[in-house]
C-alpha positions as CSV (number, residue, x, y, z in Angstrom):
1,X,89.2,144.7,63.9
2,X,87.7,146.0,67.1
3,X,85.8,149.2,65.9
4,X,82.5,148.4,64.1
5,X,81.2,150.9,61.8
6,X,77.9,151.2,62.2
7,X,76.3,154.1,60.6
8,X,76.7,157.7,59.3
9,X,74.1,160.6,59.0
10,X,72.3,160.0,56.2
11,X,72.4,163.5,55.3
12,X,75.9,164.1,56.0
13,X,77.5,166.6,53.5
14,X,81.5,166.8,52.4
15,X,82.3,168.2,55.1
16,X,80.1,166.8,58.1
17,X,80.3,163.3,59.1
18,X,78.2,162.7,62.2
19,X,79.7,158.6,63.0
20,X,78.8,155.9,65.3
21,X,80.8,152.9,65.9
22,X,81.1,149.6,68.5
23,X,84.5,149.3,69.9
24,X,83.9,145.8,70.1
25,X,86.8,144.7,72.6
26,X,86.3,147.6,75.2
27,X,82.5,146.9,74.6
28,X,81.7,151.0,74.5
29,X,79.8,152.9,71.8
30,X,81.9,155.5,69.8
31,X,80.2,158.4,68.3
32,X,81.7,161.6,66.4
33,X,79.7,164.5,66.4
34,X,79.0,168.5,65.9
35,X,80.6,170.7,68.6
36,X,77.6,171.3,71.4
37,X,78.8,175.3,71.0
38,X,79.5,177.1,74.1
39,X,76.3,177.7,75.2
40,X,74.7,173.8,75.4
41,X,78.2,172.8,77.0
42,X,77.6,175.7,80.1
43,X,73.6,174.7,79.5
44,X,75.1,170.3,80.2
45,X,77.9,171.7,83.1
46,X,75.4,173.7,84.9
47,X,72.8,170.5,85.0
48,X,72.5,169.3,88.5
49,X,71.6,165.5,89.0
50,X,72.3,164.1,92.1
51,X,75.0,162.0,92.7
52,X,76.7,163.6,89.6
53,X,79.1,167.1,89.4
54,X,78.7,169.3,88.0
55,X,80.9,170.7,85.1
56,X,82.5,168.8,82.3
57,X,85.7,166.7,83.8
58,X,88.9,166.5,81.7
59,X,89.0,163.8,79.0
60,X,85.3,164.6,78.5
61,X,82.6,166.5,76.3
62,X,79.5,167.0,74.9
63,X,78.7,166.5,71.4
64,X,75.4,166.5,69.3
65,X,74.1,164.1,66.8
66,X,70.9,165.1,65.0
67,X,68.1,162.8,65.8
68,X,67.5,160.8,62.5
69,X,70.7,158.5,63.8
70,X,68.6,157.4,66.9
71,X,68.4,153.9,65.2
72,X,71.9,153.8,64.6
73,X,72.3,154.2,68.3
74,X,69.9,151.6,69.2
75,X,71.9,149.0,66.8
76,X,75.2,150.4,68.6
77,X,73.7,149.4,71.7
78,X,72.2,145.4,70.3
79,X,75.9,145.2,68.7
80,X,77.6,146.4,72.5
81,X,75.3,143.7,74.0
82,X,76.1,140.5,71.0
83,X,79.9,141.5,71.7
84,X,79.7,141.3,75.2
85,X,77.6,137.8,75.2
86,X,80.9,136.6,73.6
């Protein structure tokens, strides 16, 4: 199977599910989120870095995770690395 399930918010309820998986073949991290809300997505599209647009392209968005699942993201990333070594 080439998603990995790798964690969930620990304090997720019924109805929130904050998820982050390894797609294992296309080596990318997959994370489901909250809805930034309006306001962060303008705040994100109206960031200007260079060498970057601005504005959210098509097939894209911005989601938020709460913080306590930063270790899950930093095993997404080991597991992302093992696959690739493969």
């Amino acid at each position: 199977m080439p998603l990995l399930f790798i964690g969930i918010d620990p304090n997720t309820g019924d109805k929130q599910s904050p998820t982050v998986w390894v797609h294992q073949e296309k080596l990318e991290i997959v994370i489901q989120g909250w809805e930034a809300g309006s306001e962060l997505e303008a705040e994100c599209a109206a960031f200007e870095v260079p060498g970057h647009g601005t504005g959210i392209p098509e097939g894209e968005a911005v989601i938020r995770i709460p913080a306590r699942m930063a270790q899950m993201l930093r095993e997404a990333c080991d597991a992302v690395e093992r696959a690739s070594l493969r």
